[in-house]
N, C-alpha and C positions, 0 to 999 in steps of 0.2 A: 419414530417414523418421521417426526418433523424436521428434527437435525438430519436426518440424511435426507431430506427432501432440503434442506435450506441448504447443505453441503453438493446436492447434486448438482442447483441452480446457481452456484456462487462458482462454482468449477467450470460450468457450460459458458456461464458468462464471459467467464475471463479468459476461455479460453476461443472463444467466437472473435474475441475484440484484444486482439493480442496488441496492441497500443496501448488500449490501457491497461492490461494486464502486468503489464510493468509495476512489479512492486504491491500491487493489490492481494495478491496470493497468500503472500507472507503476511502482508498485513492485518488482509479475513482470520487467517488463525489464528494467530497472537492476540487481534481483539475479540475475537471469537470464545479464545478461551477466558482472556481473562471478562468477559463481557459476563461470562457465564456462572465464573466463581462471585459475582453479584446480583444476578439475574437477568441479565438481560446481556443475553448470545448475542440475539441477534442485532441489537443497536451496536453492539462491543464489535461484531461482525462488518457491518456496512462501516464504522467509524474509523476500525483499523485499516479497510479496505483506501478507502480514502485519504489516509496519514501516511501507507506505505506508497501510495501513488504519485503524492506528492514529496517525498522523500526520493524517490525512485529518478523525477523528472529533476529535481535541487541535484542530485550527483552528476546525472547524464550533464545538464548544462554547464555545471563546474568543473565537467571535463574536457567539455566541448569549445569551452569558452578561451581564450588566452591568456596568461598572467600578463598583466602588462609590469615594463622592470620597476623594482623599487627606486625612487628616485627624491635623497633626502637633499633637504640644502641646508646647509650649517653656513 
């Protein structure tokens, strides 16, 4: 009953606050599970939640940003 009570509120969240839900989703799961194959869901949960978030925002800006040209001098 507590994982889907902690799964109902990690979905509500993310899905309320779709900014940040960027990347959080996947993340919740991934550390969710692996959090879990050592005890601890729910830190594995919040921790991935927050490493896919900022993963999520590292690509948006490396796309958004512009290569400037390489520029070697010999």
């Amino acid at each position: 009953m507590k994982r889907l009570l902690l799964t109902v509120a990690v979905l509500t969240f993310a899905i309320s606050s779709s900014v940040y839900a960027k990347g959080c989703i996947k993340g919740a799961i991934v550390g969710g599970v692996a959090g879990s194959t050592v005890g601890h869901g729910k830190l594995g949960a919040v921790a991935g939640c927050v490493v896919g978030h900022h993963e999520a925002n590292k690509a948006d800006a490396a796309k958004s940003s512009p290569q400037a040209p390489n520029q070697s001098s010999k």
